[in-house]
C-alpha positions as CSV (number, residue, x, y, z in Angstrom):
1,X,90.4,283.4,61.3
2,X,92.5,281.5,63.9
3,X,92.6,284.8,65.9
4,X,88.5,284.9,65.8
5,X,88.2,281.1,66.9
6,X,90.9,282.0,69.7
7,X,88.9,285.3,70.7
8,X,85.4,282.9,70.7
9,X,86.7,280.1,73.0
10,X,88.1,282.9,75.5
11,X,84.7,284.8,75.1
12,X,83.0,281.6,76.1
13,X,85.2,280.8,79.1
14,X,84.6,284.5,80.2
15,X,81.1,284.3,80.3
16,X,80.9,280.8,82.4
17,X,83.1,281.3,84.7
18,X,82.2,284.9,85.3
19,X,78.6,283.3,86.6
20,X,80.4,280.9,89.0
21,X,82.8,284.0,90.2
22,X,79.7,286.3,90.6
23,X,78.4,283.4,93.4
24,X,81.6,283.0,94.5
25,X,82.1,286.6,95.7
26,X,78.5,286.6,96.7
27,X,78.4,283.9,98.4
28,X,81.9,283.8,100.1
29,X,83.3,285.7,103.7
30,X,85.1,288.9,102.2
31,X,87.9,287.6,104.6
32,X,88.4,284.4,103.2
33,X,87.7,284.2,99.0
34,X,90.6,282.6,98.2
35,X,91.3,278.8,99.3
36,X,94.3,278.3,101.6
37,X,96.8,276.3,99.9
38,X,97.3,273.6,102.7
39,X,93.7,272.3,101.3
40,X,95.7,271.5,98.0
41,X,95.8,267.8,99.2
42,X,92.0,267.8,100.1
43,X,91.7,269.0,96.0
44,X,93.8,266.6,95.1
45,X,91.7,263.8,96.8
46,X,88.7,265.4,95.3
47,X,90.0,264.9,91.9
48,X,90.1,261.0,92.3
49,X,93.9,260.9,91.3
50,X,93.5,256.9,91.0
51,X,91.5,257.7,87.8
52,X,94.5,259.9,86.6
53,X,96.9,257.3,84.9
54,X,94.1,256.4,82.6
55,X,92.8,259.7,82.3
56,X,96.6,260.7,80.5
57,X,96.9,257.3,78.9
58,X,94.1,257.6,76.6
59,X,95.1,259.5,74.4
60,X,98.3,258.3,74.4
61,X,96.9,254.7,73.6
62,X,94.5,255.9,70.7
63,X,98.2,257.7,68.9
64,X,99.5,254.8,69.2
65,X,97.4,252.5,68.6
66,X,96.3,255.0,65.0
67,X,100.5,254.9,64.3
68,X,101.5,251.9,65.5
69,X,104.9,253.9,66.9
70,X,106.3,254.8,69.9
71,X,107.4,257.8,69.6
72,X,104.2,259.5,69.9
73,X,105.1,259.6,74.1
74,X,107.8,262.2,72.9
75,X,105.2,264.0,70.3
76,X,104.0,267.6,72.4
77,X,100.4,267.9,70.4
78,X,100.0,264.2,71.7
79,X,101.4,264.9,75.5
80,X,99.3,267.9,75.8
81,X,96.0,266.1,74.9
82,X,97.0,263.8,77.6
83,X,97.2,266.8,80.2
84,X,94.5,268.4,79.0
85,X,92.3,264.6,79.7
86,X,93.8,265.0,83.3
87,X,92.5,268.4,83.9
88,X,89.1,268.2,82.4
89,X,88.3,264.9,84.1
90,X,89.8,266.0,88.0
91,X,87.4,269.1,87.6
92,X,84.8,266.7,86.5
93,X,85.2,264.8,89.3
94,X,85.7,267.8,91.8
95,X,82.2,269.8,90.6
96,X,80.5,266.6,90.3
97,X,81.0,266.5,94.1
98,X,79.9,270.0,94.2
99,X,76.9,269.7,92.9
100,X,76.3,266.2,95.0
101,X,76.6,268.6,98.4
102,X,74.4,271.1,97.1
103,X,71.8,268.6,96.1
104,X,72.5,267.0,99.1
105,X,72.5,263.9,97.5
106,X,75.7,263.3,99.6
107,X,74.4,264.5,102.8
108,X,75.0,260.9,104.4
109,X,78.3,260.3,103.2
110,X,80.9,260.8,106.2
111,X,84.1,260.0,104.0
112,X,83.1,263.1,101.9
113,X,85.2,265.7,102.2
114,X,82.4,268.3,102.2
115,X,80.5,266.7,104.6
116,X,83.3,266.8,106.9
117,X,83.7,270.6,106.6
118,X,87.2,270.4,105.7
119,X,86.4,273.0,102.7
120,X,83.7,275.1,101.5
121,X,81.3,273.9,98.5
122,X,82.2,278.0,97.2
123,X,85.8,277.4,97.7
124,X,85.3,273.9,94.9
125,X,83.9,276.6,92.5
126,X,86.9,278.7,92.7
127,X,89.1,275.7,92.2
128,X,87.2,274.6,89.3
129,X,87.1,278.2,87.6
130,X,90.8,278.0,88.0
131,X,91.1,274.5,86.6
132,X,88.6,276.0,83.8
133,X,91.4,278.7,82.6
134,X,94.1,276.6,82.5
135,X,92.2,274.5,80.5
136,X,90.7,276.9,78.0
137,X,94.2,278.3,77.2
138,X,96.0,275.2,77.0
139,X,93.1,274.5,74.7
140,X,93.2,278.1,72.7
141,X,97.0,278.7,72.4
142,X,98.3,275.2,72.0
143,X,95.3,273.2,70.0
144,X,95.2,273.9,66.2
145,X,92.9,270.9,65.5
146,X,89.2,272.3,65.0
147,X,87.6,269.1,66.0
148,X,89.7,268.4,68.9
149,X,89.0,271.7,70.3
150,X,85.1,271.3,69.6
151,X,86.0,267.9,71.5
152,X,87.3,269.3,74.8
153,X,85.3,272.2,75.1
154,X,82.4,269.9,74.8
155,X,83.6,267.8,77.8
156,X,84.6,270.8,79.3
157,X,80.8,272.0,79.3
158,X,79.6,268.4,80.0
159,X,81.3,268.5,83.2
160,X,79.0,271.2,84.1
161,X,75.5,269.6,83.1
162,X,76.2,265.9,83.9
163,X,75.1,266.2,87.6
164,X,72.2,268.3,87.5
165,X,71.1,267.7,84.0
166,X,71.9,264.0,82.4
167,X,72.3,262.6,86.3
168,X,68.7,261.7,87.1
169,X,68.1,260.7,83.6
170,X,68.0,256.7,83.3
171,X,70.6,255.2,81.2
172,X,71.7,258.5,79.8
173,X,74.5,259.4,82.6
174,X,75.7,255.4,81.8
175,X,76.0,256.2,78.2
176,X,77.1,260.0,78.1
177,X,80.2,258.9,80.6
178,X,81.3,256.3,78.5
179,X,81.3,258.7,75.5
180,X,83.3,260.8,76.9
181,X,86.0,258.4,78.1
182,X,85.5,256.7,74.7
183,X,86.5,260.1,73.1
184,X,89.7,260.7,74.7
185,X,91.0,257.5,73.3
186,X,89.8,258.5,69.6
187,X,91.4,262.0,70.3
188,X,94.5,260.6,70.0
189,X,93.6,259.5,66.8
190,X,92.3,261.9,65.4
191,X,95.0,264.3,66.0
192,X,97.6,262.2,64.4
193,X,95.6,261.8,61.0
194,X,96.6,258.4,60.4
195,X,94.3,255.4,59.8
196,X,92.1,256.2,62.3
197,X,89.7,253.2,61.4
198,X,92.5,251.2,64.0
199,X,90.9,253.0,66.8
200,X,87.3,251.3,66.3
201,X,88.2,247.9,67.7
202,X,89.4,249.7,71.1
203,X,86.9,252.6,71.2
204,X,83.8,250.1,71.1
205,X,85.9,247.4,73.6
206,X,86.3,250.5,75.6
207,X,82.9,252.0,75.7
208,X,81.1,248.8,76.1
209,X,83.4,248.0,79.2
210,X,82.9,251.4,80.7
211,X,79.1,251.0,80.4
212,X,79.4,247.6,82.7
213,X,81.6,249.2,84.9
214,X,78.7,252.8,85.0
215,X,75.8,249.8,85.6
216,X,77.7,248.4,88.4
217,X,78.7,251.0,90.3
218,X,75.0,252.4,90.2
219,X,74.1,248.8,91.5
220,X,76.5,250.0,94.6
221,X,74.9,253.1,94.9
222,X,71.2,251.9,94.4
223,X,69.9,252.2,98.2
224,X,71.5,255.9,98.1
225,X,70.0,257.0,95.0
226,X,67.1,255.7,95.7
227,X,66.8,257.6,99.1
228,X,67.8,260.6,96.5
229,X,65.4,260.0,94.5
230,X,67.8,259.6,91.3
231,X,66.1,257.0,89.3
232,X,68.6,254.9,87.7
233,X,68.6,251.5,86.5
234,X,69.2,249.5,89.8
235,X,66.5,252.0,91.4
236,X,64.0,250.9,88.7
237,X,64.6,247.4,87.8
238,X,66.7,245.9,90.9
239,X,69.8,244.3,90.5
240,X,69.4,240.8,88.5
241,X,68.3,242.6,85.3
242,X,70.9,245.4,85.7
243,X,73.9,242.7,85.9
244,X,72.3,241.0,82.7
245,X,72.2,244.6,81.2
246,X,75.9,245.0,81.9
247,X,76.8,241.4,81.2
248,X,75.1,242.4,77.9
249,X,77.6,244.9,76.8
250,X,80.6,243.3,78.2
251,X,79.8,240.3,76.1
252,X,80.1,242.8,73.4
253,X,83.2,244.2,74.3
254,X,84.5,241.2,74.5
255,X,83.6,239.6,71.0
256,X,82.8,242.5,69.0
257,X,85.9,244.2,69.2
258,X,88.0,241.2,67.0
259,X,85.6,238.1,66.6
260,X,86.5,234.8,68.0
261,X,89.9,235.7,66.9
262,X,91.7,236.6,69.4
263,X,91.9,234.0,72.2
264,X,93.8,235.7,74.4
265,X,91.9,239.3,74.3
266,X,88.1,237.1,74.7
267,X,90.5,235.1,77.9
268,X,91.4,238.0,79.4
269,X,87.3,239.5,79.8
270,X,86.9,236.0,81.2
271,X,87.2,236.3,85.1
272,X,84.5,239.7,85.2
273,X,81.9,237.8,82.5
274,X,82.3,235.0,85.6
275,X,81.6,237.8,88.2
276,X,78.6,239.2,86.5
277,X,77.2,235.8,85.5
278,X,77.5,234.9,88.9
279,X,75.8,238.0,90.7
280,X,72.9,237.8,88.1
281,X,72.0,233.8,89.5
282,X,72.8,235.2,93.5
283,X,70.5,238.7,92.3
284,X,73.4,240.5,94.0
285,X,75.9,243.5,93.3
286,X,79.5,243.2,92.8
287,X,81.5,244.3,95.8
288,X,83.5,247.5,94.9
289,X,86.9,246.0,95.2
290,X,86.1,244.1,92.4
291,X,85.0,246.6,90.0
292,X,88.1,248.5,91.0
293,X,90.3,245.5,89.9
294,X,88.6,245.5,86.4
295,X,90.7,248.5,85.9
296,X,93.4,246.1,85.5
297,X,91.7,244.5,82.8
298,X,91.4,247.2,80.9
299,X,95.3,247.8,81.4
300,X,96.2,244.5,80.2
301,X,93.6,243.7,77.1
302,X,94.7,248.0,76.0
303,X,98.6,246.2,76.1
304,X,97.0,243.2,74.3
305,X,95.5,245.5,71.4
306,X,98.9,247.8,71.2
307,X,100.8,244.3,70.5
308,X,97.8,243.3,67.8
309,X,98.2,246.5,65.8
């Protein structure tokens, strides 16, 4: 039986990737198929590496946070859900990119790498179908956990069908992102198989907070999707009512989670509910600087929670 689930999950990797190889081939100079490795840094940058701490830690919270010990940094099951989170979400990022280009939804960009011609959009699909195997083995071979692997080959496939597919839909690229980043954390959970009711105070702070964070960065992007003709909520409703959207679920992330309980967890959402309730009475976005610094708040009220549990 394990062999058969093994022999499935391969089957399906085989016949995705061989789509993406047969337009590689096609589609690439018989000369040059293969990306030189001094664009590794370029693939690197692509993969938003900032985003990569969190991306690993995830999981690790969610085992802690379900065992309340910290030995679960030494625990491989644990470690290698953590890598896996790492490789799904830099491929994420690298053929959501890909699919920007060829949409040319990027076209006006000049800090992109593939508008500066640095590497070619067919050489990104080679990338990703290599990040794609290492993934679906790591995910076959080592992963024994039915539901975890249902988990990550679902994201896997999401990565695919989030650009072209759930991208232009309003609201449902906010909400399917934060999902997905909400799942890693209960991963860790779930894999340990202990109380794994702990996780619900952190998985709906999480995905509340991540759904502020999705609104405002589309408030960022709303002159360029709009020229793309991407409709999200900025594009359709301007950018008072999406801050009181995203004020909305932060205030829910913020009492929620615990109540009026903790003091110090509702103290520390306190300078971005300022932020946003400021922006909403000036109708104006947040700059990006400052949506990038609420990545520290998440840091620091995740540190909070593992000291509560």
């Amino acid at each position: 039986m394990i062999f058969r689930k093994k022999l499935f999950l391969i089957v399906i990797f085989i016949s995705c990737s061989s789509v993406n190889s047969f337009q590689l081939t096609m589609m690439l100079p018989k000369q040059n198929k293969i990306p030189h490795i001094s664009n590794l840094h370029h693939y690197y940058r692509l993969s938003r590496p900032e985003s990569i701490p969190y991306e690993f830690g995830l999981p690790l919270m969610g085992s802690y946070l379900s065992t309340n010990s910290i030995n679960v940094i030494t625990n491989p099951s644990i470690i290698l859900l953590g890598i896996l989170s790492v490789l799904i979400g830099s491929n994420s990022m690298i053929i959501n990119d890909y699919f920007d280009y060829r949409n040319g939804c990027d076209r006006k960009k000049d800090d992109k790498i593939l508008n500066q011609k640095i590497i070619k959009p067919e050489e990104i699909l080679h990338i990703s179908n290599i990040l794609n195997l290492l993934s679906y083995s790591l995910i076959c071979y080592f992963v024994n956990d039915d539901l975890i692997r249902i988990i990550l080959s679902n994201a896997i496939i999401f990565s695919y069908i989030y650009t072209p597919i759930l991208k232009p839909i309003t609201l449902i690229k906010n909400l399917s992102v934060s999902l997905i980043i909400t799942q890693s954390l209960t991963m860790g959970g779930l894999i340990t198989n202990t109380k794994p009711y702990s996780l619900l105070p952190a998985a709906i702070y999480l995905f509340n907070f991540v759904m502020w964070q999705e609104l405002q960065l589309d408030n960022l992007d709303m002159c360029h999707d709009k020229r793309c003709g991407i409709k999200t909520f900025p594009v359709l409703f301007g950018y008072r009512k999406t801050n009181i959207l995203s004020l909305l679920f932060l205030m829910a992330g913020t009492f929620i989670p615990f109540g009026t309980k903790s003091h110090l967890f509702i103290l520390l959402q306190t300078p971005i509910i300022i932020k946003t309730f400021s922006a909403i009475c000036l109708n104006e976005k947040l700059p990006k600087k400052e949506i990038k610094m609420s990545r520290l708040i998440i840091l620091l009220s995740g540190i909070h929670m593992s000291l509560l549990s």
